[in-house]
Backbone as ProteinMPNN parsed JSONL, in Angstrom:
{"seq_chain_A": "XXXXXXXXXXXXXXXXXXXXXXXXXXXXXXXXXXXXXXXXXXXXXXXXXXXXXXXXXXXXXXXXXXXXXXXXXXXXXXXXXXXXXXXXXXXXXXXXXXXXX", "coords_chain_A": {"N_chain_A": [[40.302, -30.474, -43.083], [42.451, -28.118, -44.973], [44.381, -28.457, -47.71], [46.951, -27.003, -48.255], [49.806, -25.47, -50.763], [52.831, -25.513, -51.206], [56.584, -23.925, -52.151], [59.585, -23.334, -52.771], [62.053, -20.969, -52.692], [64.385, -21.561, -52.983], [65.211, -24.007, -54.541], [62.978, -24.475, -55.766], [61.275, -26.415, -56.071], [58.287, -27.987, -55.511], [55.745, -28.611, -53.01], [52.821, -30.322, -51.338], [50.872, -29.849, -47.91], [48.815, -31.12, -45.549], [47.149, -29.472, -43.399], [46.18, -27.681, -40.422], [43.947, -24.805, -40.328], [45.211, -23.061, -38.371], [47.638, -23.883, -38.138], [51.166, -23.185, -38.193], [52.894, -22.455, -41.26], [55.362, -24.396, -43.045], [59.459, -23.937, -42.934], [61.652, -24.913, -43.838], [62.614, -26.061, -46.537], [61.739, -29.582, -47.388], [63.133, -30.71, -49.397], [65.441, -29.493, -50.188], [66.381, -28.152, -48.203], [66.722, -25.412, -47.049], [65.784, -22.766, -45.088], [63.749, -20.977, -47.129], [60.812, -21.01, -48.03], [57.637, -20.573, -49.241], [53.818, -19.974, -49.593], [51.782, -21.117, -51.917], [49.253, -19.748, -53.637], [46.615, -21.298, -54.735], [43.982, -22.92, -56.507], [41.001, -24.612, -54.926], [40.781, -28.165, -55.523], [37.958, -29.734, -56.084], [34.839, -31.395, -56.12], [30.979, -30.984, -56.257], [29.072, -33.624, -57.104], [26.269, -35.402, -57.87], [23.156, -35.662, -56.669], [23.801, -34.157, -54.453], [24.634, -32.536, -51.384], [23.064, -30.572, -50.393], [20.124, -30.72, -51.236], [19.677, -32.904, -49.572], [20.536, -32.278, -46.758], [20.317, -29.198, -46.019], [17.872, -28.034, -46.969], [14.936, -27.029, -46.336], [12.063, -28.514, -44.717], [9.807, -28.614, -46.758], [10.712, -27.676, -49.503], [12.691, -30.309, -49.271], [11.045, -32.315, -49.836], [9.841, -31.774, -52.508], [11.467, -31.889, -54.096], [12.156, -34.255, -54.196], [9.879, -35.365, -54.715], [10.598, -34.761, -57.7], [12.436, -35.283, -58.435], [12.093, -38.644, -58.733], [10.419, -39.729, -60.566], [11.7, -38.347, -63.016], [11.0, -35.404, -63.936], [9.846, -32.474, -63.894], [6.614, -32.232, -61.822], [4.178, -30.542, -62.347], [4.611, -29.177, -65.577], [4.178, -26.717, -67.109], [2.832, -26.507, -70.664], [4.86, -25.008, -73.459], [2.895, -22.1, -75.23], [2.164, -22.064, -78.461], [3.862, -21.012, -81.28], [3.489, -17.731, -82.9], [1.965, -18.043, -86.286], [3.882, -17.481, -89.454], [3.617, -14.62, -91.558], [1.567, -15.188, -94.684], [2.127, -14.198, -96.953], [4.892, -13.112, -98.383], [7.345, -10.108, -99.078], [9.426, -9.165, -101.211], [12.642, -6.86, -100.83], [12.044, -4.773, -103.14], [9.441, -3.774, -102.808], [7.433, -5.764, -104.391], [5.935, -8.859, -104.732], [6.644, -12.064, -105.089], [5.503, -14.026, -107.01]], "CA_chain_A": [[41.488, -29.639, -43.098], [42.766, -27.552, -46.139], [45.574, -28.911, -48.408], [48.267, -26.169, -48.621], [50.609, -25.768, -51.587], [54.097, -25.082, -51.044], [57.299, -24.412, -53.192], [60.989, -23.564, -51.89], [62.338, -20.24, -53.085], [65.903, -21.978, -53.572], [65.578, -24.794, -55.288], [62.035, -24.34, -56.707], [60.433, -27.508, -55.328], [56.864, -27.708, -54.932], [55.316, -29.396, -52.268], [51.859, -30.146, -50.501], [50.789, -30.24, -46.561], [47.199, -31.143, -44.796], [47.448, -28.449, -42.298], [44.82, -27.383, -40.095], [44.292, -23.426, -40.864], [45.902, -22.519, -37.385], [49.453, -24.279, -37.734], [52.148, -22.649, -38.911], [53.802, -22.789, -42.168], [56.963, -25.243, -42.669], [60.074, -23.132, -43.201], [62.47, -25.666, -44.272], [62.63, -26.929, -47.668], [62.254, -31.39, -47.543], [64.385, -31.173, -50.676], [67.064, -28.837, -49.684], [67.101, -27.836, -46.651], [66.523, -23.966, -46.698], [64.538, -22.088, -44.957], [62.951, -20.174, -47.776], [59.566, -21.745, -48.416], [56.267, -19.531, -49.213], [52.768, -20.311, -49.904], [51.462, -20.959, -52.931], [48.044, -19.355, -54.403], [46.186, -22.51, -55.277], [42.496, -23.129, -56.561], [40.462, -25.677, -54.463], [40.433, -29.179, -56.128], [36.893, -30.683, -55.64], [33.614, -31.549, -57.165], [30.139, -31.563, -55.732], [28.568, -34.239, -57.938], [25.289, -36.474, -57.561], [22.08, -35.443, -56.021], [23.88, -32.992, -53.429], [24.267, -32.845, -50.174], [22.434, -29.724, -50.388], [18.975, -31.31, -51.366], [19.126, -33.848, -48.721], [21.074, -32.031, -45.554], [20.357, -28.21, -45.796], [16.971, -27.395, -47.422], [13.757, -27.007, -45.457], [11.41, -30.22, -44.856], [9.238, -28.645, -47.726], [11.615, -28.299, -50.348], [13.705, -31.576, -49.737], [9.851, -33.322, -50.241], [9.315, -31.185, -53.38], [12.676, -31.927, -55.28], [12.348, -35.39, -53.994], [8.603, -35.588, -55.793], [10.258, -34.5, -59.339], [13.854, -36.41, -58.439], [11.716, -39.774, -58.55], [9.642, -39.417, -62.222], [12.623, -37.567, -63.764], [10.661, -34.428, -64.717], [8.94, -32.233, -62.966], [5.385, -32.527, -61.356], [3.094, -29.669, -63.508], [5.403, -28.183, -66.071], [3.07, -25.89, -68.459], [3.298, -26.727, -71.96], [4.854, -23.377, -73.672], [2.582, -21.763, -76.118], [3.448, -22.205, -79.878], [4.407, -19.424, -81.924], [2.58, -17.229, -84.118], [2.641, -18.442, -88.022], [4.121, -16.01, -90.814], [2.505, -14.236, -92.776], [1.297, -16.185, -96.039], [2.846, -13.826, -98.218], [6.41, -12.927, -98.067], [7.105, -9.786, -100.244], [10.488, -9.15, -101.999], [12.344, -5.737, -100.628], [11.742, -3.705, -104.119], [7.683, -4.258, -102.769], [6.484, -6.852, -104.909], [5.772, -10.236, -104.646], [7.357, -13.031, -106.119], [4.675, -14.816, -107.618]], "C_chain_A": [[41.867, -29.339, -44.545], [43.986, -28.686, -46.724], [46.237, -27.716, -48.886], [49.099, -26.272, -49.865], [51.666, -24.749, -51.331], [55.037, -24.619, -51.901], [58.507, -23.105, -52.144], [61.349, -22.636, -52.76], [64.039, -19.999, -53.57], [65.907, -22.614, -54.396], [64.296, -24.814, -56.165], [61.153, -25.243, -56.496], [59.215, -27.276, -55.134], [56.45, -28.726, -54.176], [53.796, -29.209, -51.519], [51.568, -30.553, -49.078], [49.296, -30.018, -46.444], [47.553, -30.746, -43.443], [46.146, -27.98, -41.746], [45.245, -25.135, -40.004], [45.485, -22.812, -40.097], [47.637, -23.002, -37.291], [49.903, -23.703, -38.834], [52.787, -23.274, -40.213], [54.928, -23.489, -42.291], [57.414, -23.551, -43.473], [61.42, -23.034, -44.326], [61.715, -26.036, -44.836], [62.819, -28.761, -47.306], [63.367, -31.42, -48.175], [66.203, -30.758, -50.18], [67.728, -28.376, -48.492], [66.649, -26.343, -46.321], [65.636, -23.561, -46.49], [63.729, -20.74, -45.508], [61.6, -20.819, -48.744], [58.311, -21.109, -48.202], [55.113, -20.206, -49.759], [52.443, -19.99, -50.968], [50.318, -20.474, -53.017], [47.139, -20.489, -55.105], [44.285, -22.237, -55.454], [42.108, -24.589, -55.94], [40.466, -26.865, -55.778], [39.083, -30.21, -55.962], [35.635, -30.095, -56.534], [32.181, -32.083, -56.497], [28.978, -32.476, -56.956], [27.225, -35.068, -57.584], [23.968, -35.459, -57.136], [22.063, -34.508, -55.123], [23.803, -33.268, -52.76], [23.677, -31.747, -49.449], [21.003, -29.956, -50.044], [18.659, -32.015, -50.214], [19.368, -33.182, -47.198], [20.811, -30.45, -45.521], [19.246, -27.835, -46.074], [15.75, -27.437, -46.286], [13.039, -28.343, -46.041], [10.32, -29.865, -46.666], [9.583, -28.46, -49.138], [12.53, -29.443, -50.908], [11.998, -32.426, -50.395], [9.819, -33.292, -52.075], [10.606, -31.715, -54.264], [12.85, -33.851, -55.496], [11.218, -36.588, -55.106], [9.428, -35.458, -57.332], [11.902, -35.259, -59.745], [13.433, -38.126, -59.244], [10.998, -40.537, -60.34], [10.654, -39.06, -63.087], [12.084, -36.308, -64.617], [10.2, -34.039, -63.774], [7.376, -32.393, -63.009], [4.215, -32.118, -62.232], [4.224, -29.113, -64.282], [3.937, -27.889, -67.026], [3.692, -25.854, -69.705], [3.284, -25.328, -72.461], [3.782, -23.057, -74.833], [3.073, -21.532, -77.547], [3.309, -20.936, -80.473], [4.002, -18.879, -83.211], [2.898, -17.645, -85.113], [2.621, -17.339, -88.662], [3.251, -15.749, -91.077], [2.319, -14.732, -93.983], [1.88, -15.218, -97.182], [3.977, -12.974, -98.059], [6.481, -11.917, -99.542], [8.806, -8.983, -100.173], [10.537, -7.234, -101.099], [11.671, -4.191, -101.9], [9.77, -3.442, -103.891], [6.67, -4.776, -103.543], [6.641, -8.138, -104.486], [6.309, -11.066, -105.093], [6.948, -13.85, -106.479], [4.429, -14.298, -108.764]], "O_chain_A": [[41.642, -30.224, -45.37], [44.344, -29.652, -46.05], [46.025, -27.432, -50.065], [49.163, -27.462, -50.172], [51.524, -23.529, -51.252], [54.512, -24.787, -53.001], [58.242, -22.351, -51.208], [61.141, -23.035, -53.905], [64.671, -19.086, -54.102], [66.546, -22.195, -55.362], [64.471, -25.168, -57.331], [60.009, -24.875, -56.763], [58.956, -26.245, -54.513], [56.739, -29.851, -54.584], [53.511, -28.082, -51.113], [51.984, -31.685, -48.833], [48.642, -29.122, -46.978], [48.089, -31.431, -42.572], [45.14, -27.881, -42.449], [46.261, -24.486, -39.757], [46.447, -22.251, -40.622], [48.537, -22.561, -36.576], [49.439, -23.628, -39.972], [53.156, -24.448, -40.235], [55.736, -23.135, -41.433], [56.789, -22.656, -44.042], [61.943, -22.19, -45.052], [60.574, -26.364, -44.51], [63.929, -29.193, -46.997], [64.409, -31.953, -47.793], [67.311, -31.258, -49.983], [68.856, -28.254, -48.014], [66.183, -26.168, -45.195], [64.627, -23.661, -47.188], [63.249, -19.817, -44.85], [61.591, -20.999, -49.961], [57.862, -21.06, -47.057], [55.408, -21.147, -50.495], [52.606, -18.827, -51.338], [49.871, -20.852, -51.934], [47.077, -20.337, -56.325], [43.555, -21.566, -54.725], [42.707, -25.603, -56.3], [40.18, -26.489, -56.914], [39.261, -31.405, -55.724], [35.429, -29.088, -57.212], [32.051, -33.271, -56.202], [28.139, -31.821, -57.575], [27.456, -35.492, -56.452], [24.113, -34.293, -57.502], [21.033, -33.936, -54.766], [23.082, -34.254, -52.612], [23.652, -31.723, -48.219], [20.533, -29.603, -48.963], [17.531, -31.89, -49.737], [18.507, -33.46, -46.364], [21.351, -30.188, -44.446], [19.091, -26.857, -45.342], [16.002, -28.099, -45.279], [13.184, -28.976, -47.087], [10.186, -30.733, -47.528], [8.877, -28.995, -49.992], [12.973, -29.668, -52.035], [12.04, -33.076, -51.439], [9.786, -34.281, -52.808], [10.275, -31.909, -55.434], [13.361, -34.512, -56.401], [11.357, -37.634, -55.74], [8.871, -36.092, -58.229], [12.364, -35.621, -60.827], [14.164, -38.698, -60.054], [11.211, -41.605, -60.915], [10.473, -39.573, -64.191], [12.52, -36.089, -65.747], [9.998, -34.74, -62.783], [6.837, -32.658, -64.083], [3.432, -32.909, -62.758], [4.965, -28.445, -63.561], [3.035, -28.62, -67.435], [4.791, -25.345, -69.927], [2.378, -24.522, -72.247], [3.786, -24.014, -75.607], [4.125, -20.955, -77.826], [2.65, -19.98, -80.063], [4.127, -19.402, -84.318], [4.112, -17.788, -85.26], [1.792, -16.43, -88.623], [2.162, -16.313, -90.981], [3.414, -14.653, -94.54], [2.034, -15.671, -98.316], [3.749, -11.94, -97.431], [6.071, -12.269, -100.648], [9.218, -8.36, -99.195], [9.577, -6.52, -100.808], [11.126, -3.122, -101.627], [9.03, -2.997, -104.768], [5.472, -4.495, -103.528], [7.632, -8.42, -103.812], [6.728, -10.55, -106.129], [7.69, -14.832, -106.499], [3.661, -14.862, -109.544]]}, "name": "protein", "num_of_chains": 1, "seq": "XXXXXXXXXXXXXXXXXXXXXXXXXXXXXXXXXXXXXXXXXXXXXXXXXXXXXXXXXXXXXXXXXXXXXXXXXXXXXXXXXXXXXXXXXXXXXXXXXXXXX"}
């Protein structure tokens, strides 16, 4: 069930409720009493952290194997070593086009 955020358009109060989507809004303020109380605009508070429950509960049998193979080593299985990178040119020449030797 969601966690709602509240706040009371009299007194200013903010408040939270674990409401299931389908029940109604309170109307009445706890604090004060009035029934001017609107829904707040809130960003979810949560964090999927660890290993996922993606990896283990949603993927196909040949992907959970495959993540499970490079989970276990801490790297993956074949990575291809990148190719190294062309060397300068041996002579580096000044913009007026000479050299600086």
């Amino acid at each position: 069930m969601p966690i709602y955020e509240f706040q009371c358009q009299a007194c200013g109060h903010r408040f939270d409720r674990l409401q299931k989507m389908s029940d109604p809004d309170p109307t009445d303020c706890p604090t004060c009493g009035e029934p001017r109380v609107g829904r707040l605009l809130s960003a979810p508070q949560f964090r999927l952290a660890g290993s996922g429950w993606y990896e283990t509960d949603f993927k196909k049998d040949g992907d959970k194997k495959r993540n499970l193979a490079e989970g276990s080593s801490g790297a993956p299985a074949a990575a291809p070593a990148p190719a190294p990178a062309p060397a300068p040119a041996a002579a580096a020449t000044s913009p007026g086009g000479s050299s600086s030797t």
